[in-house]
Short mmCIF file of the C-alpha atoms (twelve columns), coordinates in Angstrom:
data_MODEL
# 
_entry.id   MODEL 
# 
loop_
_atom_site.group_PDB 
_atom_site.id 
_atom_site.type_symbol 
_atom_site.label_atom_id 
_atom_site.label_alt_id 
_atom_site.label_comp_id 
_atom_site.label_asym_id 
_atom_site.label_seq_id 
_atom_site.Cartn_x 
_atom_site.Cartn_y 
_atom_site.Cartn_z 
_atom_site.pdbx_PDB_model_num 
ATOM 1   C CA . UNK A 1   18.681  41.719 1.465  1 
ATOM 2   C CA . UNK A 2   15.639  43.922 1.448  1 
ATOM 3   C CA . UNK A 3   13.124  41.396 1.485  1 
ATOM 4   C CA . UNK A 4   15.035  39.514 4.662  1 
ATOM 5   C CA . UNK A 5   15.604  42.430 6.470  1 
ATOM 6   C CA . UNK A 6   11.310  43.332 6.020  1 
ATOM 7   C CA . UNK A 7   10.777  39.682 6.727  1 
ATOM 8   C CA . UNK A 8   12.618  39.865 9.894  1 
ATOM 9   C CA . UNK A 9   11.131  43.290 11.248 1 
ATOM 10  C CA . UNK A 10  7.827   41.123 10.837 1 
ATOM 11  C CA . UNK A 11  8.744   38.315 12.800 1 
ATOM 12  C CA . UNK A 12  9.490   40.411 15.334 1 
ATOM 13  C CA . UNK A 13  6.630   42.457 15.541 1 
ATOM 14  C CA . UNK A 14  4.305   39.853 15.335 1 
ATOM 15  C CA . UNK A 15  5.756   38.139 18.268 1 
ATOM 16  C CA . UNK A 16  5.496   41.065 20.226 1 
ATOM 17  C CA . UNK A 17  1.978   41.839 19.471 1 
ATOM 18  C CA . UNK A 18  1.609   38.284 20.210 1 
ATOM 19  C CA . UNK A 19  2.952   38.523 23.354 1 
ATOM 20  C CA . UNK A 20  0.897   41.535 24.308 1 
ATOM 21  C CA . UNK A 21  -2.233  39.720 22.820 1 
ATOM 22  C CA . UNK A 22  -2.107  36.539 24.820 1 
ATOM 23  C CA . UNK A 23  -1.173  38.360 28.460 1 
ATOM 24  C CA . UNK A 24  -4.239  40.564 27.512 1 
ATOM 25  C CA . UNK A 25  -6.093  37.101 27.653 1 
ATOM 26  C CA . UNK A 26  -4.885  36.112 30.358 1 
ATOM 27  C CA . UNK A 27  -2.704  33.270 32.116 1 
ATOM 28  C CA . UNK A 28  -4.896  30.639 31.626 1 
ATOM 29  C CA . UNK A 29  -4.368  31.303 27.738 1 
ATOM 30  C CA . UNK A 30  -0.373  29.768 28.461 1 
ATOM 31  C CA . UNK A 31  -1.387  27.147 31.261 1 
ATOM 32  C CA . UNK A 32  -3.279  24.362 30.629 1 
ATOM 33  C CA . UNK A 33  -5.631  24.764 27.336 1 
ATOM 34  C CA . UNK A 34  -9.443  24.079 27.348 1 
ATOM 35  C CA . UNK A 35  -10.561 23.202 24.319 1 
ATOM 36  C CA . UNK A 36  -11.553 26.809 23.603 1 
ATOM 37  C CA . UNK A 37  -8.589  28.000 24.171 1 
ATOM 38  C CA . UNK A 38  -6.256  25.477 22.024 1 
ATOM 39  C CA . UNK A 39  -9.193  26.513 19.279 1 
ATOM 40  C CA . UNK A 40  -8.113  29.628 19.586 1 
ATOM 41  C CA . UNK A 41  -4.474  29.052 20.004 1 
ATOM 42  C CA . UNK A 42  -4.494  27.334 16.737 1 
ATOM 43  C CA . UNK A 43  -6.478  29.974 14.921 1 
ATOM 44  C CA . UNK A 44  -4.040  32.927 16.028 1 
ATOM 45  C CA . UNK A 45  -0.466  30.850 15.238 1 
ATOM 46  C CA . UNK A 46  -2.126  30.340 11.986 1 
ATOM 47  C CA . UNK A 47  -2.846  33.848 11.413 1 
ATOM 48  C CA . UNK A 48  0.122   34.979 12.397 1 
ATOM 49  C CA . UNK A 49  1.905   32.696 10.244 1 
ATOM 50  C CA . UNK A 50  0.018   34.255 7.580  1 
ATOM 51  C CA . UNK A 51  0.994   37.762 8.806  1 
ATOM 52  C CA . UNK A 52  4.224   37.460 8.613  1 
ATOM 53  C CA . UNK A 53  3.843   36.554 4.733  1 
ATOM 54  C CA . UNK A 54  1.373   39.061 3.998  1 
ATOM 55  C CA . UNK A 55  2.260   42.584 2.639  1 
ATOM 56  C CA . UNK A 56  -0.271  44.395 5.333  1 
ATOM 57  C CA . UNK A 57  0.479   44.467 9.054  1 
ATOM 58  C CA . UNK A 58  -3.331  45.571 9.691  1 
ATOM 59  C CA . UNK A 59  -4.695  42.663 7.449  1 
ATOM 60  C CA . UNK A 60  -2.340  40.348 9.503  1 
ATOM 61  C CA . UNK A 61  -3.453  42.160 12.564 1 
ATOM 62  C CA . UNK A 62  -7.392  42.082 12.628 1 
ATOM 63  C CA . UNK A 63  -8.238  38.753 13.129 1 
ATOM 64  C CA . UNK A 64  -6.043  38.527 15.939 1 
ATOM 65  C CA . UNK A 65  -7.395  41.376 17.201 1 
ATOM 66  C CA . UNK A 66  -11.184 40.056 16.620 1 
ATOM 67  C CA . UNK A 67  -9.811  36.627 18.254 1 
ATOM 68  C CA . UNK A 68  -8.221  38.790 21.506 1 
ATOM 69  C CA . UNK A 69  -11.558 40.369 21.699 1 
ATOM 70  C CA . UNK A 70  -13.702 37.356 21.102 1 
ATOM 71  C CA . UNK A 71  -11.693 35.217 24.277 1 
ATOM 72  C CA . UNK A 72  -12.175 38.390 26.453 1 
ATOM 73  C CA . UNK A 73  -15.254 38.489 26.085 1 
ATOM 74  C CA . UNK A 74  -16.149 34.889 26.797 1 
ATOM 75  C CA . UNK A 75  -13.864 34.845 29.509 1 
ATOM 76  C CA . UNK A 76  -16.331 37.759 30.913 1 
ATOM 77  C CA . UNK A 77  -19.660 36.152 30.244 1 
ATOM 78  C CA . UNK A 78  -18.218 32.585 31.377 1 
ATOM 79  C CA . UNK A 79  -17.610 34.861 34.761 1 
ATOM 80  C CA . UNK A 80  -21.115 35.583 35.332 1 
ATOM 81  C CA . UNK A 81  -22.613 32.462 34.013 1 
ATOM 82  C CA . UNK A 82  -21.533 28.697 35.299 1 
ATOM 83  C CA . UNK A 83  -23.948 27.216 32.251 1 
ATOM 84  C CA . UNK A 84  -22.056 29.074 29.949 1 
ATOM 85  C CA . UNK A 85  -18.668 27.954 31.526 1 
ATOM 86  C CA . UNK A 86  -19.234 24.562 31.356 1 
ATOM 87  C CA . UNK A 87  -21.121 24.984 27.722 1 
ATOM 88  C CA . UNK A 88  -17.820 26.154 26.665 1 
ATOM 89  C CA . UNK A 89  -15.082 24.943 28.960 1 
ATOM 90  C CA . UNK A 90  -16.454 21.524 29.757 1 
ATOM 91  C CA . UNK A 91  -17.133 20.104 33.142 1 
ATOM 92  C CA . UNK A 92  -14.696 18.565 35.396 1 
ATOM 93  C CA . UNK A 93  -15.721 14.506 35.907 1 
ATOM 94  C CA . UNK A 94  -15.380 12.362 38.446 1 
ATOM 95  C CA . UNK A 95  -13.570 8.477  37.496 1 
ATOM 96  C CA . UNK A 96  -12.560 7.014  40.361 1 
ATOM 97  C CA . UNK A 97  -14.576 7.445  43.805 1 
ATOM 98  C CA . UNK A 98  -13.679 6.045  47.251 1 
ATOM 99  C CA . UNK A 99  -11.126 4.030  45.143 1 
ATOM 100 C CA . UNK A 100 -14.107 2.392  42.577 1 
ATOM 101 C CA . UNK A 101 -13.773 3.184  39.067 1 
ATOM 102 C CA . UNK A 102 -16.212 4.900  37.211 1 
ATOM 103 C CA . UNK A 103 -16.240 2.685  33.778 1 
ATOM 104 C CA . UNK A 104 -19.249 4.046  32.579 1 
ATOM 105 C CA . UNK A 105 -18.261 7.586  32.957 1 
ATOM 106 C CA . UNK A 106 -15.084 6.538  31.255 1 
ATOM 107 C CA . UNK A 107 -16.951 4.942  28.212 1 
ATOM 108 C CA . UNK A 108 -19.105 8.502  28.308 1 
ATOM 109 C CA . UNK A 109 -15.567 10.169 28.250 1 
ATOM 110 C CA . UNK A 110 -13.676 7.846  25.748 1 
ATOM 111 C CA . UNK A 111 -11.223 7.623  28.505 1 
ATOM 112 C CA . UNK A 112 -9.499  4.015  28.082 1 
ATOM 113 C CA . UNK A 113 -7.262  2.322  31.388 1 
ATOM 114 C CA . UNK A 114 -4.306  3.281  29.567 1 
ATOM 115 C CA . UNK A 115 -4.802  6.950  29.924 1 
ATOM 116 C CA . UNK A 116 -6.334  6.270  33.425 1 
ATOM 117 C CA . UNK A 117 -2.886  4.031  34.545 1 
ATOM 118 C CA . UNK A 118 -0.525  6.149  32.933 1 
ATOM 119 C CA . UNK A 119 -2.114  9.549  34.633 1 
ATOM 120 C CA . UNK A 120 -2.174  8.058  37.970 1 
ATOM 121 C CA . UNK A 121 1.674   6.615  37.667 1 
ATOM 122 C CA . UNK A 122 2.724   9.791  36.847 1 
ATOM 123 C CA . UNK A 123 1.635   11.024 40.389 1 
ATOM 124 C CA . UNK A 124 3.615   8.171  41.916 1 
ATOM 125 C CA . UNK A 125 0.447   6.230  42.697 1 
ATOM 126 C CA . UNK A 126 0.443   2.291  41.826 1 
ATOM 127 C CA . UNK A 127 -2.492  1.065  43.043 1 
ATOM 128 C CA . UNK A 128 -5.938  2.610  42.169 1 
ATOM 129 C CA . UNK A 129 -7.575  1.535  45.602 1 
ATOM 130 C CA . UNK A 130 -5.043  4.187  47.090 1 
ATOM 131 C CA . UNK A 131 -7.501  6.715  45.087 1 
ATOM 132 C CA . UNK A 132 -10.016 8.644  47.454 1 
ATOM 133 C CA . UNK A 133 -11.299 10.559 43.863 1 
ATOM 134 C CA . UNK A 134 -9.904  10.912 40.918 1 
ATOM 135 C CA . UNK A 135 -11.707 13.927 38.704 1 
ATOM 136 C CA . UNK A 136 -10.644 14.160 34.952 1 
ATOM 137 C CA . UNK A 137 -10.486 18.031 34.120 1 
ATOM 138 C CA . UNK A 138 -11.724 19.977 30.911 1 
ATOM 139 C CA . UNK A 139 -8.435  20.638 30.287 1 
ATOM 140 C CA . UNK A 140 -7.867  17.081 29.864 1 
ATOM 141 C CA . UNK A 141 -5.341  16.395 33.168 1 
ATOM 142 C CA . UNK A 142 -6.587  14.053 35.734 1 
ATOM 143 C CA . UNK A 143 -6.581  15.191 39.532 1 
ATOM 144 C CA . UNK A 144 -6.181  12.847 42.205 1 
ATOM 145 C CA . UNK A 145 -6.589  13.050 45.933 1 
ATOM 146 C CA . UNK A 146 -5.348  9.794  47.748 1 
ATOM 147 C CA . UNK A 147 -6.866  8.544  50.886 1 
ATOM 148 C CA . UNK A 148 -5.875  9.770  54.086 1 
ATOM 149 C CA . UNK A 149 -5.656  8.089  57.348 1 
ATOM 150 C CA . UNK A 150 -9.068  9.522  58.256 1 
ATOM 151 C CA . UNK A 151 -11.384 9.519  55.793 1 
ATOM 152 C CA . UNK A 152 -13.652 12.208 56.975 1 
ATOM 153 C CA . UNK A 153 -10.924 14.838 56.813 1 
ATOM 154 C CA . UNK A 154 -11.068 14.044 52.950 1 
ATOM 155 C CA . UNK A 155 -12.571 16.820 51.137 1 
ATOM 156 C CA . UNK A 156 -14.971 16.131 48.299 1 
ATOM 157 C CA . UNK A 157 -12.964 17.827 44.986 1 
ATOM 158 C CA . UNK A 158 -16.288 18.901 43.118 1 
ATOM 159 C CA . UNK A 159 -18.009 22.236 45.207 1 
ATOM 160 C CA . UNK A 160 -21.343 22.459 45.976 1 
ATOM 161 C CA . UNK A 161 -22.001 26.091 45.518 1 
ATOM 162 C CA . UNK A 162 -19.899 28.547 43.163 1 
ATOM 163 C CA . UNK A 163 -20.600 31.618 42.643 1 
ATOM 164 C CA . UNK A 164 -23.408 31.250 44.683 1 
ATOM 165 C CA . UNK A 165 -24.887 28.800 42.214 1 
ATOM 166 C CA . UNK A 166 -25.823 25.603 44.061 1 
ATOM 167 C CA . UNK A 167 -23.946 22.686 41.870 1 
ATOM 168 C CA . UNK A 168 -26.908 19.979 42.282 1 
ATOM 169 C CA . UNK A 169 -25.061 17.558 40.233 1 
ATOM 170 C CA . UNK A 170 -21.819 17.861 42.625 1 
ATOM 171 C CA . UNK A 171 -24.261 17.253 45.178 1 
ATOM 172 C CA . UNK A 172 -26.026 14.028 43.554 1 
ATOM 173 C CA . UNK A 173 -22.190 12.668 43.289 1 
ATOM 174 C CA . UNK A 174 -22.167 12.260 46.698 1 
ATOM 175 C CA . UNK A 175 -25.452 11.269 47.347 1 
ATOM 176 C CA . UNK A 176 -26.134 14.860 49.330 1 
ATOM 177 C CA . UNK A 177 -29.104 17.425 47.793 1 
ATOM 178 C CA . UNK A 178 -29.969 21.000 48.438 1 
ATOM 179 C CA . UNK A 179 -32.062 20.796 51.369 1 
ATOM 180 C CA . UNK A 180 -28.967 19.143 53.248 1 
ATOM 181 C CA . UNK A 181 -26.986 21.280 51.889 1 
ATOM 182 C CA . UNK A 182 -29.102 24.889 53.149 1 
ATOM 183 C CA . UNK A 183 -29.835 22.776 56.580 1 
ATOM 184 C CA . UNK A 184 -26.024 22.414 57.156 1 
ATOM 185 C CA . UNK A 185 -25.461 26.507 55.430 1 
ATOM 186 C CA . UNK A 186 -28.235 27.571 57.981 1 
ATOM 187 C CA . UNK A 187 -26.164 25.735 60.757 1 
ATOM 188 C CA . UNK A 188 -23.283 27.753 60.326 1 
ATOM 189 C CA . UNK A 189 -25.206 31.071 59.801 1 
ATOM 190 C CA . UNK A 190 -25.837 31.525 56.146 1 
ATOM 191 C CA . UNK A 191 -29.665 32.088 54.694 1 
ATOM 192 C CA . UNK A 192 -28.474 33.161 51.746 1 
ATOM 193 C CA . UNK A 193 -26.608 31.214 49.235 1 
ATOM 194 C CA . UNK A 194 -26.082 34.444 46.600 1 
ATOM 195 C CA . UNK A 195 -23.312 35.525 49.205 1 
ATOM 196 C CA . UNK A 196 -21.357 32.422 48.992 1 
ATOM 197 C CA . UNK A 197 -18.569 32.287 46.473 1 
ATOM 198 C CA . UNK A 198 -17.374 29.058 47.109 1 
ATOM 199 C CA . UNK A 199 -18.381 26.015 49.241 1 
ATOM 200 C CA . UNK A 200 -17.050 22.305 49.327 1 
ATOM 201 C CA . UNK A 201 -17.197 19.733 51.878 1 
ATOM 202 C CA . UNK A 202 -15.266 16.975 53.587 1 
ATOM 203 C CA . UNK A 203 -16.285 14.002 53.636 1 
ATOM 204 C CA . UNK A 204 -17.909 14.594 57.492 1 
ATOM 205 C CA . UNK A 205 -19.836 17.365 56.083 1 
ATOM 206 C CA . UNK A 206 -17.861 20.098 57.487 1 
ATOM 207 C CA . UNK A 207 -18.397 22.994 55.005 1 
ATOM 208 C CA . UNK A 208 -15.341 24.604 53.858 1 
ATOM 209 C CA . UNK A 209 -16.819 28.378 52.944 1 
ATOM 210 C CA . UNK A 210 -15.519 31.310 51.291 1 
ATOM 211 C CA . UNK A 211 -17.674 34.580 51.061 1 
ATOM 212 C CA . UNK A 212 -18.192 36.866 48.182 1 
ATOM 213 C CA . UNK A 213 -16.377 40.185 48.617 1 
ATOM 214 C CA . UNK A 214 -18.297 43.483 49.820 1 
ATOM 215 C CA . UNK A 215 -18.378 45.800 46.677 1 
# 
């Protein structure tokens, strides 16, 4: 009776230090999983599994603790640094553009038709052609804009500048480069691209723009 009643105080502690660990993370940590995070996912149920078993609580406890502190702080360094982010996230890819598939992108990906079909049916679409861009996420989901009745009012799902990084590989997708892309910036105003948080386009070239915030 002893040893169930101790067993059960553990479960429950454990999944309230649980709990507290993974909002700590963050939501992303309970959303859709990078491959990171499902790393680290796996690597703290299986701890805590062991925890549970385990006659310490702070034996059971550390290397969820180290694991907490080892996603926070990637999470903060992946902030500052978009090579970082996409060393350890991934990068989203485009598969399907102006309704052509990408097959050699989905050979690089090991992403068969199957996966593409089923993906797409589950947004209610049928018919690829009906696809304006399709972009396959790190998390492993695929988004899909359809086409629109005007084309130019389409905008382009990969942005061009984030965190006031200019993305020249977004911009090669679309057949754009940087010196379009600061003629256009200096059009609306902006010399400097470090004050930009955030800039995509439609398909016109109309910038869509969102500025860093004054700190």
């Amino acid at each position: 009776m002893t040893e169930l009643f101790a067993l059960a105080w553990r479960t429950l502690f454990f999944y309230f230090f649980l709990l507290a660990a993974l909002r700590v993370m963050g939501k992303r940590e309970v959303g859709e999983l990078t491959i990171l995070d499902f790393i680290v996912s796996i690597m703290i149920a299986e701890f805590a599994a062991m925890a549970v078993q385990e006659q310490s609580l702070i034996q059971g406890m550390v290397p969820i603790l180290i694991l907490t502190c080892v996603q926070i702080g990637l999470a903060y360094v992946s902030l500052k640094s978009n090579r970082l982010r996409d060393l350890f996230d991934g990068k989203p890819t485009m598969i399907i553009k102006n309704g052509k598939i990408d097959e050699e992108t989905m050979r690089t990906q090991r992403y068969n038709f199957d996966d593409l079909l089923q993906h797409l049916r589950k947004q209610g679409i049928s018919n690829f052609t009906d696809v304006e861009y399709a972009v396959l996420e790190p998390s492993g989901d695929l988004s899909v804009i359809k086409k629109e009745n005007d084309p130019g009012e389409v905008v382009y799902p990969l942005p061009m500048i984030i965190d006031g990084d200019i993305q020249h590989d977004h911009l090669q997708h679309i057949g754009w480069n940087a010196d379009w892309l600061m003629t256009k910036l200096q059009e609306r105003g902006y010399t400097n691209v470090k004050k930009i948080a955030l800039c995509a386009s439609k398909k016109n070239g109309t910038l869509l723009i969102d500025e860093k915030d004054e700190r």
